[in-house]
ROGULO-844167 format. One record per residue (C-alpha): residue number from 0; residue in three letters; y, z negated, x. Coordinates in nm, 3 decimals, m for minus. Each point is the difference from the previous one (the first is absolute). Example, Ala and Ser with C-alpha at 12.3 -4.5 7.8 and 13.67 -1.06 7.14 Angstrom:
# ROGULO-844167
+-----+------+---------+---------+---------+
!  nr ! rest !       Y !       Z !       X !
+-----+------+---------+---------+---------+
!   0 !  ALA !  m0.450 !  m0.780 !   1.230 !
!   1 !  SER !   0.344 !   0.066 !   0.137 !
+-----+------+---------+---------+---------+
//
This chain:
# ROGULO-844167
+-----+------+---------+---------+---------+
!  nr ! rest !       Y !       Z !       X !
+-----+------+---------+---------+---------+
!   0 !  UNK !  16.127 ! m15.716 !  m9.511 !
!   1 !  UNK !  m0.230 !   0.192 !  m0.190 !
!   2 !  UNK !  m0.208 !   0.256 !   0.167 !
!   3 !  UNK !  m0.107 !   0.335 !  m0.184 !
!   4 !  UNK !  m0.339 !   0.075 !  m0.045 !
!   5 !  UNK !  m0.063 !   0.384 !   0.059 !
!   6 !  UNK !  m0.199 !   0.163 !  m0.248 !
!   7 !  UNK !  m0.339 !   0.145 !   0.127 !
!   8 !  UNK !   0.043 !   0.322 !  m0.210 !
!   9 !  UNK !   0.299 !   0.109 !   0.170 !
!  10 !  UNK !  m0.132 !  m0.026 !   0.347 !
!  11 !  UNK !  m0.336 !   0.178 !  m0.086 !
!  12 !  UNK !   0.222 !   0.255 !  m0.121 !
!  13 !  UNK !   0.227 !   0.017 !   0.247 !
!  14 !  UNK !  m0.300 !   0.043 !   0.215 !
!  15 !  UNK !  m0.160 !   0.306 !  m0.231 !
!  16 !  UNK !   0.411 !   0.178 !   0.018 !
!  17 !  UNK !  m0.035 !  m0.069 !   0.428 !
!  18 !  UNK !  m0.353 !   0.209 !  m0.045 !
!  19 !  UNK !   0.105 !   0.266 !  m0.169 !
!  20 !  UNK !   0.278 !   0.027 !   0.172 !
!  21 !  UNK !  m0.154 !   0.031 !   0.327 !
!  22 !  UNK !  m0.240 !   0.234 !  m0.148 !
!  23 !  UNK !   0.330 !   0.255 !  m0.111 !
!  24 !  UNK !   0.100 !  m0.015 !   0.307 !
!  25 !  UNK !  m0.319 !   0.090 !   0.207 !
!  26 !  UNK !  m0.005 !   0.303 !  m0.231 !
!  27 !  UNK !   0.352 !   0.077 !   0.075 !
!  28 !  UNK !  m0.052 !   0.014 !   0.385 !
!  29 !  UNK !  m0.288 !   0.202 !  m0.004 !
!  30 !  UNK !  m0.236 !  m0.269 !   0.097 !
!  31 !  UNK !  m0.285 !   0.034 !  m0.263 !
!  32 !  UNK !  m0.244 !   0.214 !   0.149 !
!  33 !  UNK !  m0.290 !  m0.298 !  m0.054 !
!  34 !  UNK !   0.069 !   0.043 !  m0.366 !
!  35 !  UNK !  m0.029 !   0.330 !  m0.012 !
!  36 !  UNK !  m0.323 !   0.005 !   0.226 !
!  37 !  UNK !  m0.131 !  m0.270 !  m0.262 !
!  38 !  UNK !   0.116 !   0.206 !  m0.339 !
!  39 !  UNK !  m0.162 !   0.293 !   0.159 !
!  40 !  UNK !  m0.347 !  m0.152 !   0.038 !
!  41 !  UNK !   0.040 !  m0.122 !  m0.320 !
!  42 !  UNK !   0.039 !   0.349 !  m0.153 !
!  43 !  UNK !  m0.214 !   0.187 !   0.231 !
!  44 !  UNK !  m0.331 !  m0.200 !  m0.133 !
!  45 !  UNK !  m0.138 !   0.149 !  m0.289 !
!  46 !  UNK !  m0.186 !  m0.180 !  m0.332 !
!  47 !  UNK !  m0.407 !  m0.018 !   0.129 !
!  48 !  UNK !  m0.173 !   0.032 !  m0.383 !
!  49 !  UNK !  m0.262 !  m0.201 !  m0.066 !
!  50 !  UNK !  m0.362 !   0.091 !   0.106 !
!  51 !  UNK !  m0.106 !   0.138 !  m0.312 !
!  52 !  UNK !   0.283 !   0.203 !  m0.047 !
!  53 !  UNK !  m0.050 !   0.166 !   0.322 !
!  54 !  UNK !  m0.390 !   0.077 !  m0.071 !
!  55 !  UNK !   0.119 !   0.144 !  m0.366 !
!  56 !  UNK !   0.316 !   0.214 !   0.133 !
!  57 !  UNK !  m0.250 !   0.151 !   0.232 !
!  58 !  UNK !  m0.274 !   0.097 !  m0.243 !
!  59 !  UNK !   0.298 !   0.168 !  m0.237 !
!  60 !  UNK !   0.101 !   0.234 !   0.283 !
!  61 !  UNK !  m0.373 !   0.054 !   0.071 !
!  62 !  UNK !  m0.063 !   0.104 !  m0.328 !
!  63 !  UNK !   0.330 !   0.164 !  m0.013 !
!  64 !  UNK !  m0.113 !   0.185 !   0.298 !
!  65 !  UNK !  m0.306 !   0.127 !  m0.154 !
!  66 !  UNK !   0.131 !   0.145 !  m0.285 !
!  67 !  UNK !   0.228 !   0.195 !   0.179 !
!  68 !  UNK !  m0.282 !   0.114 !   0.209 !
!  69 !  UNK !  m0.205 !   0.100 !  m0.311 !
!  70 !  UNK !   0.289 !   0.153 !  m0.163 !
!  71 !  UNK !   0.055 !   0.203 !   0.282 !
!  72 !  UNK !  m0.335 !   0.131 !   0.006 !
!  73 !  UNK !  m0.040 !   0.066 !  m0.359 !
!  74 !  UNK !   0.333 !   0.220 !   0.040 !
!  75 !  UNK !  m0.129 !   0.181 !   0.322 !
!  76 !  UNK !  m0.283 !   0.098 !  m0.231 !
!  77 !  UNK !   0.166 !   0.121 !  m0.280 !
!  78 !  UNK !   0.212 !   0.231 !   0.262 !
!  79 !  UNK !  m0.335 !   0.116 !   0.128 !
!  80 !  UNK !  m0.140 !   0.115 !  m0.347 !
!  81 !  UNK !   0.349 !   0.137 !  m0.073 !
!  82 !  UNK !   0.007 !   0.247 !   0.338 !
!  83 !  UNK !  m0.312 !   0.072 !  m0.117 !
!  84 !  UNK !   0.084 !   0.138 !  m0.348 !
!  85 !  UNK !   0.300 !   0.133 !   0.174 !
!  86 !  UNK !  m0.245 !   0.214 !   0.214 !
!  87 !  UNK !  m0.203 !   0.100 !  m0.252 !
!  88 !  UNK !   0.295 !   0.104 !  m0.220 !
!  89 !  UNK !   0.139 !   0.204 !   0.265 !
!  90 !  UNK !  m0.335 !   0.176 !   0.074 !
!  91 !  UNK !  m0.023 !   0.105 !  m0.389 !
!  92 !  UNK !   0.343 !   0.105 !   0.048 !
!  93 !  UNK !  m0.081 !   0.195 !   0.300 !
!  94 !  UNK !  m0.303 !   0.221 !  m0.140 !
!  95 !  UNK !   0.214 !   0.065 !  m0.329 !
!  96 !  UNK !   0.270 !   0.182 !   0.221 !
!  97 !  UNK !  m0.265 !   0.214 !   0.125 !
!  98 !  UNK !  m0.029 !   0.142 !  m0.337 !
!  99 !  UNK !   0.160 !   0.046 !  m0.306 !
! 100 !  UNK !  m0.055 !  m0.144 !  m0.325 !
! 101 !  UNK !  m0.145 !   0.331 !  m0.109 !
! 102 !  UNK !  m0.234 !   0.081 !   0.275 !
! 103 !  UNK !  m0.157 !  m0.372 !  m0.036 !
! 104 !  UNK !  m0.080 !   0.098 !  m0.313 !
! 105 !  UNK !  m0.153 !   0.308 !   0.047 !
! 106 !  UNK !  m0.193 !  m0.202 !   0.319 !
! 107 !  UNK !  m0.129 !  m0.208 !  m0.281 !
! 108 !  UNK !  m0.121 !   0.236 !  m0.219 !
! 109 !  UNK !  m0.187 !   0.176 !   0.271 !
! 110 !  UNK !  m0.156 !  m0.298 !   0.083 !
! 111 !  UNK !  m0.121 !  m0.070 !  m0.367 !
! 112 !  UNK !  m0.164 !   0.369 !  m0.022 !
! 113 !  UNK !  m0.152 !  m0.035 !   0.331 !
! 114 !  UNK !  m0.174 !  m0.327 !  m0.160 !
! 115 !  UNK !  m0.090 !   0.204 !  m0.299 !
! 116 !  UNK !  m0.133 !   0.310 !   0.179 !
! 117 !  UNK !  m0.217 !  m0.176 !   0.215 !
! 118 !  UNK !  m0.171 !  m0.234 !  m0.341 !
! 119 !  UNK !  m0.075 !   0.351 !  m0.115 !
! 120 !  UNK !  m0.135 !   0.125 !   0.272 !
! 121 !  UNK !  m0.256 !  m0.295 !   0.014 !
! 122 !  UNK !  m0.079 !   0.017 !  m0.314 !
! 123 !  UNK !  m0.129 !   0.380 !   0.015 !
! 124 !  UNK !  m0.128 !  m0.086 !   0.356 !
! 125 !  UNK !  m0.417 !  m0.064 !  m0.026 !
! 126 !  UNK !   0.139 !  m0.340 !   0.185 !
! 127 !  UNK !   0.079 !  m0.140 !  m0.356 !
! 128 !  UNK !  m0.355 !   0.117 !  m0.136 !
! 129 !  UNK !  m0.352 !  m0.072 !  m0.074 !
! 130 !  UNK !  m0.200 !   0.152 !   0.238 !
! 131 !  UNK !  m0.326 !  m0.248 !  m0.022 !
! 132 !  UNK !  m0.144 !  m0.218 !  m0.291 !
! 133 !  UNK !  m0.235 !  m0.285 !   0.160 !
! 134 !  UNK !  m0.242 !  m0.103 !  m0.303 !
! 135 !  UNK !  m0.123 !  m0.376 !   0.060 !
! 136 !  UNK !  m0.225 !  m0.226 !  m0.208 !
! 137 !  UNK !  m0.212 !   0.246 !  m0.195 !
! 138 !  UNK !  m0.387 !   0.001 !  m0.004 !
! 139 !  UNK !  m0.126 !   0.272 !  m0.256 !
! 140 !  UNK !   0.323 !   0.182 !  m0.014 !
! 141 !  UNK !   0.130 !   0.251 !   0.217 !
! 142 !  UNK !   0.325 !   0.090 !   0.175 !
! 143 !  UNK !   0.016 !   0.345 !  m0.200 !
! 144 !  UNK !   0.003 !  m0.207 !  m0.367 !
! 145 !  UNK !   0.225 !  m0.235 !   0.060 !
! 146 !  UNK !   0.263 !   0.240 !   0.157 !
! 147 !  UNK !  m0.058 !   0.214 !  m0.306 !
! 148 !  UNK !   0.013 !  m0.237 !  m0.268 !
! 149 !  UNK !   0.297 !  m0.147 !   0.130 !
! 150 !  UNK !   0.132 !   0.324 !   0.044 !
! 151 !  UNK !   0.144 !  m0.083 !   0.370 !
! 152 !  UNK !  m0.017 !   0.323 !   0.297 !
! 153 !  UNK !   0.139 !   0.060 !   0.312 !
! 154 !  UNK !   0.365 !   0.071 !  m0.008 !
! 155 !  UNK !   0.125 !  m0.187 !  m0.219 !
! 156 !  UNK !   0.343 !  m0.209 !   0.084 !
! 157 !  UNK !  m0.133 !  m0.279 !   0.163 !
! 158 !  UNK !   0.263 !  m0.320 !  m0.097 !
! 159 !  UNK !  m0.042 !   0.164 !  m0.371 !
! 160 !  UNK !  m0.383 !   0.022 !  m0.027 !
! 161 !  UNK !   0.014 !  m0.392 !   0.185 !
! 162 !  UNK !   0.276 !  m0.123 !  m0.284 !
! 163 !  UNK !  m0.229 !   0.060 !  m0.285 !
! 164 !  UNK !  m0.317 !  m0.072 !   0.080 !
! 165 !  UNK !  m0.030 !  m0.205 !  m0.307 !
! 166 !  UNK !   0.032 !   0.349 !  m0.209 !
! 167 !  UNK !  m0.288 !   0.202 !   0.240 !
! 168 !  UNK !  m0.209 !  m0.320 !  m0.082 !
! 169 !  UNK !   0.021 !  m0.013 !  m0.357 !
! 170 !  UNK !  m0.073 !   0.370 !   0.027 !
! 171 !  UNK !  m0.317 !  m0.028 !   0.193 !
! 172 !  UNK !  m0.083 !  m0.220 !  m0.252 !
! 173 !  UNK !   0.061 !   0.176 !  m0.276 !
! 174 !  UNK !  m0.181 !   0.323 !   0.112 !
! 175 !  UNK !  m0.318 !  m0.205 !   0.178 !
! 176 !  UNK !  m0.129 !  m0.316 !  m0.141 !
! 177 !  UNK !  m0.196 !  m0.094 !   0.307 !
! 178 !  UNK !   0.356 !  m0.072 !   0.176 !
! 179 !  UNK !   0.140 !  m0.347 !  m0.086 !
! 180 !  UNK !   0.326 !   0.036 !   0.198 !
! 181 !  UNK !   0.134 !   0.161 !   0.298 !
! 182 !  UNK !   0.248 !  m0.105 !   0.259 !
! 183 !  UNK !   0.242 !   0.215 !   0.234 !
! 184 !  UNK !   0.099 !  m0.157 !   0.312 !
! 185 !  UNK !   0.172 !   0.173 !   0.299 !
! 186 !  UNK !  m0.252 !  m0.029 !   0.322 !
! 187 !  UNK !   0.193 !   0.241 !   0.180 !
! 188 !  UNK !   0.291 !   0.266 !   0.054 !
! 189 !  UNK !  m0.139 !   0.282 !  m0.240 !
! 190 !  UNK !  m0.331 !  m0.176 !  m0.081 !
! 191 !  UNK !  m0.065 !  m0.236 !  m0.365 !
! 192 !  UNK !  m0.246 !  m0.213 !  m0.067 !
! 193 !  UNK !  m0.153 !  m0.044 !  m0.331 !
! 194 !  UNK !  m0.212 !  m0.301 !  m0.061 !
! 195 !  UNK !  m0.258 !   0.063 !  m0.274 !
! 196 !  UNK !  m0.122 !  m0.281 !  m0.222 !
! 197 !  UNK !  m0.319 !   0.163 !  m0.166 !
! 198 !  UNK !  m0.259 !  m0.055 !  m0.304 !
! 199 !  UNK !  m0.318 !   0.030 !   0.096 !
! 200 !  UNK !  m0.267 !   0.190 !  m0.153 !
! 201 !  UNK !  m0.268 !  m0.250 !  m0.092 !
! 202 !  UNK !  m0.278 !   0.207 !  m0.201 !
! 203 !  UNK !  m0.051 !   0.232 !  m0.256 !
! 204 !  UNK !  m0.062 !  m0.004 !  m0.418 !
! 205 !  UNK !  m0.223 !   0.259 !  m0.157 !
! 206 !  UNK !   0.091 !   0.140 !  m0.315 !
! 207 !  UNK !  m0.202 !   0.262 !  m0.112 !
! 208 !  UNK !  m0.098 !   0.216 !   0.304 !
! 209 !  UNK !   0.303 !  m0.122 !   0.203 !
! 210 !  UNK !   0.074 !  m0.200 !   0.260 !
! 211 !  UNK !   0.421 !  m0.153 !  m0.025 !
! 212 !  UNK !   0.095 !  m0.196 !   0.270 !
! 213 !  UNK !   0.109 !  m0.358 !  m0.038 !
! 214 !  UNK !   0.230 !  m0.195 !   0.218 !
! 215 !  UNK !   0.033 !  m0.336 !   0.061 !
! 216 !  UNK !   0.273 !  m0.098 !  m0.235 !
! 217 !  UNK !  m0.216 !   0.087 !  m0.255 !
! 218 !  UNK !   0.166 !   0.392 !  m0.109 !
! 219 !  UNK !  m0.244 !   0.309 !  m0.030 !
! 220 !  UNK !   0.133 !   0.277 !   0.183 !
! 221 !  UNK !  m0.031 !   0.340 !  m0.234 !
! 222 !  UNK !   0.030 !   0.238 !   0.322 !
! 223 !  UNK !  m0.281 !  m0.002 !   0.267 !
! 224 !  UNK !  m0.255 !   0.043 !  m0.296 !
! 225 !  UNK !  m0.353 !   0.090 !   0.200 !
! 226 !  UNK !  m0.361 !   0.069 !  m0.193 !
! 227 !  UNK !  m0.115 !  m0.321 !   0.265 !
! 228 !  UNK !   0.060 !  m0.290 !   0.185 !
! 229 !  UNK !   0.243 !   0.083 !   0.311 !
! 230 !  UNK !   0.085 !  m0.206 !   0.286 !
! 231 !  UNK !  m0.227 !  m0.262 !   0.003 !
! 232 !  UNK !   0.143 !  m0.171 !  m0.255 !
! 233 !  UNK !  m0.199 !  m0.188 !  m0.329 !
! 234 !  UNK !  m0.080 !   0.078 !  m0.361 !
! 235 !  UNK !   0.113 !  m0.193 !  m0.207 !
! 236 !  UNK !  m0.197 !  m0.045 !  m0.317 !
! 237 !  UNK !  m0.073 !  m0.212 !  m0.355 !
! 238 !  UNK !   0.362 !  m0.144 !   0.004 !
! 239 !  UNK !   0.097 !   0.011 !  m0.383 !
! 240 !  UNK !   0.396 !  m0.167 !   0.112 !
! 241 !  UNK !   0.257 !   0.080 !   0.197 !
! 242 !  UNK !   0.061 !  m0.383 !   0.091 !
! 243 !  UNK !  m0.360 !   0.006 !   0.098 !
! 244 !  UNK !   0.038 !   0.263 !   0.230 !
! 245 !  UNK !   0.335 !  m0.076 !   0.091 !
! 246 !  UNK !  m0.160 !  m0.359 !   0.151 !
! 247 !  UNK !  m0.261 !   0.177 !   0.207 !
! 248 !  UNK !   0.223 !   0.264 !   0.133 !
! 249 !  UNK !   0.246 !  m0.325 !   0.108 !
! 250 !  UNK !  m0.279 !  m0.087 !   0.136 !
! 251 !  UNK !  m0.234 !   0.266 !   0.183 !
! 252 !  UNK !   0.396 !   0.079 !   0.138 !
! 253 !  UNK !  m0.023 !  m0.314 !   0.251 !
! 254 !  UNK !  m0.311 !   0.068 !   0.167 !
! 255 !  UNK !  m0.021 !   0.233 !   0.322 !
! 256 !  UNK !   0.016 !   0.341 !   0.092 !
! 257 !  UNK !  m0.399 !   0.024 !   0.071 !
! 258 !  UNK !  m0.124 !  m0.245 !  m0.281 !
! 259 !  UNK !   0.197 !   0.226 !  m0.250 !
! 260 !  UNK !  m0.174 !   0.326 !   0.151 !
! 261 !  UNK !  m0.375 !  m0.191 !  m0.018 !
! 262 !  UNK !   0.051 !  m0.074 !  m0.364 !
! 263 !  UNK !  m0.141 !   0.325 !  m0.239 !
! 264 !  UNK !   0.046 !  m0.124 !  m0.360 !
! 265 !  UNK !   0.144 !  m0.325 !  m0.183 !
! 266 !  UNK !  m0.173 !  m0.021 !  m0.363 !
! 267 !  UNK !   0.198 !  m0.277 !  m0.223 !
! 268 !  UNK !  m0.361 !  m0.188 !  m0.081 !
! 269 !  UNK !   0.099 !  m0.318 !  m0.167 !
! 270 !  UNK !  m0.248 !  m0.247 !  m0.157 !
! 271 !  UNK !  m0.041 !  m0.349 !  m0.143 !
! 272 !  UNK !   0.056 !  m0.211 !   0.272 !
! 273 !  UNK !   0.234 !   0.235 !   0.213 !
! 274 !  UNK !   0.260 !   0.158 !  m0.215 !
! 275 !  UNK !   0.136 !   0.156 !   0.280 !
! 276 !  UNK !  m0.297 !   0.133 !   0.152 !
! 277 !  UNK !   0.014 !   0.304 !   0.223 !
! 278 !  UNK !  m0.340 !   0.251 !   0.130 !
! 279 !  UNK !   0.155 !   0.145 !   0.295 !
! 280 !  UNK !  m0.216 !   0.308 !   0.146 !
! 281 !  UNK !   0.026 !   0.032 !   0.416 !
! 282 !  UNK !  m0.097 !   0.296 !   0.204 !
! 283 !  UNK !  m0.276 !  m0.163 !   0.167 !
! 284 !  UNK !  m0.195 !  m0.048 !  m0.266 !
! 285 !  UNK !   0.078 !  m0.381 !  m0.103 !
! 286 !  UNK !   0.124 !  m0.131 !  m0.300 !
! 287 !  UNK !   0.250 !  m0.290 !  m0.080 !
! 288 !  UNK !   0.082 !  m0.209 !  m0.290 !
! 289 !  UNK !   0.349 !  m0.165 !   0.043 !
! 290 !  UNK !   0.248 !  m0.142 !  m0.223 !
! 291 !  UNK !   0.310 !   0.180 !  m0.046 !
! 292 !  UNK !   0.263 !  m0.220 !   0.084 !
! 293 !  UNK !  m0.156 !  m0.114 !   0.330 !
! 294 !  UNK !  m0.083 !   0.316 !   0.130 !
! 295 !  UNK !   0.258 !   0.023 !   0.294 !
! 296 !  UNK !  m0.120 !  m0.359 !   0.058 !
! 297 !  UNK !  m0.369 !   0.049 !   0.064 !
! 298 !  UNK !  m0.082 !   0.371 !   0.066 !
! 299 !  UNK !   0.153 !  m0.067 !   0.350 !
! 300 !  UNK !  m0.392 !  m0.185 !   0.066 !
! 301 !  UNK !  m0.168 !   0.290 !  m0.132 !
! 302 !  UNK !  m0.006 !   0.176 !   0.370 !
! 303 !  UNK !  m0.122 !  m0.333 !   0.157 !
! 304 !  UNK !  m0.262 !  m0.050 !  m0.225 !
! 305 !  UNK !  m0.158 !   0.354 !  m0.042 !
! 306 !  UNK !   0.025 !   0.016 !   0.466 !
! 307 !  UNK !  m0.300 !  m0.243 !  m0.037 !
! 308 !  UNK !  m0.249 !   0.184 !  m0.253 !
! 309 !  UNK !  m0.171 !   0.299 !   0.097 !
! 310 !  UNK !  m0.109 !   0.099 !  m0.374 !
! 311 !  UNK !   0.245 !   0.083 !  m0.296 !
! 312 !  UNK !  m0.012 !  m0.193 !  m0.292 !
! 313 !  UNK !   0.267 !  m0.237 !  m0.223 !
! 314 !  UNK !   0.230 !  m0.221 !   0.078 !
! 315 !  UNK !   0.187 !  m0.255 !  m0.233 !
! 316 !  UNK !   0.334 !  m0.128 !   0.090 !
! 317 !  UNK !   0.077 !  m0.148 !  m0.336 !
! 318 !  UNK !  m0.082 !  m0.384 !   0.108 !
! 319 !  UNK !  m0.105 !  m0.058 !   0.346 !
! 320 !  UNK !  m0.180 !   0.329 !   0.222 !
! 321 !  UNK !  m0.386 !   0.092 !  m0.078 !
! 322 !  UNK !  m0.162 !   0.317 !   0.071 !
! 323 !  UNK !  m0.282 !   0.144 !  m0.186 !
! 324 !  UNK !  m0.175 !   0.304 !   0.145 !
! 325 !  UNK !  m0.101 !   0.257 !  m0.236 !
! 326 !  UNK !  m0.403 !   0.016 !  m0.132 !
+-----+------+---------+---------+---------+
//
C-alpha cells in the first residue's frame, strides 16, 4: 500500500491560516491591549534629526529671533519720530487758532518794521560813528595831515568810512606825496585806526635861492619851499642825473634816524678811479669820501671811528677806513 507523502507547503500554510486566525480572534474578544500598548510606543516616539540638523535649526530661529527683535525696534522708532511730528503739528495748529490768518500777517509786518526802525535808529545813533582816528606808523607826519588829506573826521558812518578805506588811501595819496598808503582797521566800538605807511624826507635841492624838499623815493616836493635848510636834513648838491641822485637817495634812505640828522651836505664828486664818488659834509666838522652805492653799507662805521679821534679831519671809506686830520 502506498503511503502519501504530505506536501511541506501545505502544512506551513496551514500553520500561517492557524496564526492569523488566532490573531482575528484575540481582536474579536477584546484581548489586544499588548498591541495596542506596543503601537502606541511606536507612535508616541518622535524622529531625533541628526546632530547637525539640530545645531542649524537652532541658529535659524536665533537669527529669526533677532530680526524680529531689530524689526521691532526700528518700528518703535519710527512711531517715536512720528508722535513727535504729530506734536509738533498740533502745536503749529494750536498757535494758528489763536489768530487769524489776517492778524498773523499784520504780526509779521510789525515785526519787519520793528527790525527796520531800530537799523535806523543805529545808524543816526553816534554808536555807528567815528568818534576817534588813532594815527600809527608815521615819523615826520602828523595826525592833522593825514586826517586832512584823506579827508576822514569825526562823525562819519563808521562801517562806511571802514568799507572803503582803499578810496581815503588813494586820496591821501593823491593830495600828500609823503603818504604811501593808509590802512583803516576797527580797534574799537566808535574808534578807527589808520596805519600810515610814509616817505620820508631825506634832504633838500637848491635851485636858485630855494630849498625843495626831497624824499626818499627820489620825488621833489614843490610845497614846503624854505630860503634854508630845515630839519636837519642834507643838501644835496653837483648831481647832473636823476638816476644819480635817485641811487643816493635809495641809499642815504637806509641809514638811521641820527646818522641822517649828522650828515649837512652830499656833493656828487666823482673822479677817475671812483666814478661814484661822494664828499659828504657832517656837522662836526669832518669830511667823508664814500662811494655811492655802498653808502648804507659803510657809513654805519663812521660813528665808531670818529668816538676815537679827538681832532676833525677826513675820512675815506672808499677802500678800507683811513683818517687824515686836516693841516
Amino acid at each position: 500500500m502506498t503511503e502519501k507523502k504530505e506536501n511541506p507547503h501545505n502544512e506551513q500554510d496551514n500553520a500561517n491560516s492557524s496564526d492569523i486566525q488566532t490573531h482575528l480572534n484575540e481582536l474579536l474578544s477584546g484581548d489586544d491591549g499588548s498591541s495596542k500598548t506596543k503601537l502606541a510606543k511606536s507612535s508616541g516616539k518622535e524622529k531625533k534629526l541628526p546632530k547637525i540638523w539640530r545645531v542649524k535649526a537652532n541658529k535659524k530661529k536665533t537669527s529669526q529671533s533677532d530680526e524680529t527683535t531689530a524689526l521691532a525696534t526700528d518700528q518703535n522708532i519710527n512711531n517715536d519720530k512720528i508722535d513727535d511730528k504729530n506734536q509738533k503739528n498740533s502745536r503749529r495748529i494750536e498757535w494758528k487758532k489763536l489768530l487769524f490768518p489776517h492778524e498773523w500777517r499784520a504780526v509779521k509786518t510789525i515785526v519787519v518794521l520793528l527790525i527796520v526802525a531800530v537799523g535806523l535808529i543805529y545808524l543816526i545813533s553816534p554808536a555807528s560813528q567815528v568818534q576817534k582816528y588813532d594815527v600809527v606808523g608815521t615819523q615826520e607826519l602828523s595826525d592833522k595831515a593825514i586826517l586832512k588829506a584823506a579827508g576822514l573826521q569825526k562823525g562819519q558812518p563808521l562801517l562806511t568810512t571802514l568799507y572803503q578805506s582803499d578810496y581815503f588811501s588813494q586820496e591821501a595819496k593823491s593830495k600828500n606825496p609823503q603818504i604811501a598808503h593808509l590802512k583803516l582797521t576797527l580797534k574799537s566800538n566808535n574808534t578807527l585806526q589808520i596805519k600810515v605807511d610814509e616817505i620820508l624826507k631825506v634832504g633838500y635841492v637848491k635851485a636858485g635861492n630855494k630849498y625843495y624838499p626831497i624824499l626818499e623815493n627820489g620825488d621833489m616836493l614843490n610845497r614846503e619851499v624854505s630860503d634854508q635848510q630845515v630839519g636837519g636834513l642834507p643838501l644835496y648838491d653837483g648831481f647832473t642825473s636823476a638816476k644819480q641822485l635817485h641811487k643816493t637817495l635809495a641809499e642815504f634812505g637806509k641809514l638811521s634816524m641820527p646818522l641822517r640828522h649828522a650828515v649837512s651836505e652830499i656833493v656828487w664828486s666823482p673822479n677817475k678811479q671812483n666814478n661814484q664818488r661822494l664828499l659828504i659834509y657832517m656837522n662836526d666838522g669832518n669830511e667823508v669820501l664814500i662811494s655811492a652805492n655802498e653808502l648804507s653799507k659803510k657809513m654805519k662805521y663812521y660813528p665808531g671811528m670818529v668816538a676815537q679821534l679827538d681832532q676833525a679831519g677826513q675820512a675815506d671809506l672808499q677802500v678800507g677806513a683811513y683818517f687824515k686830520p686836516y693841516k
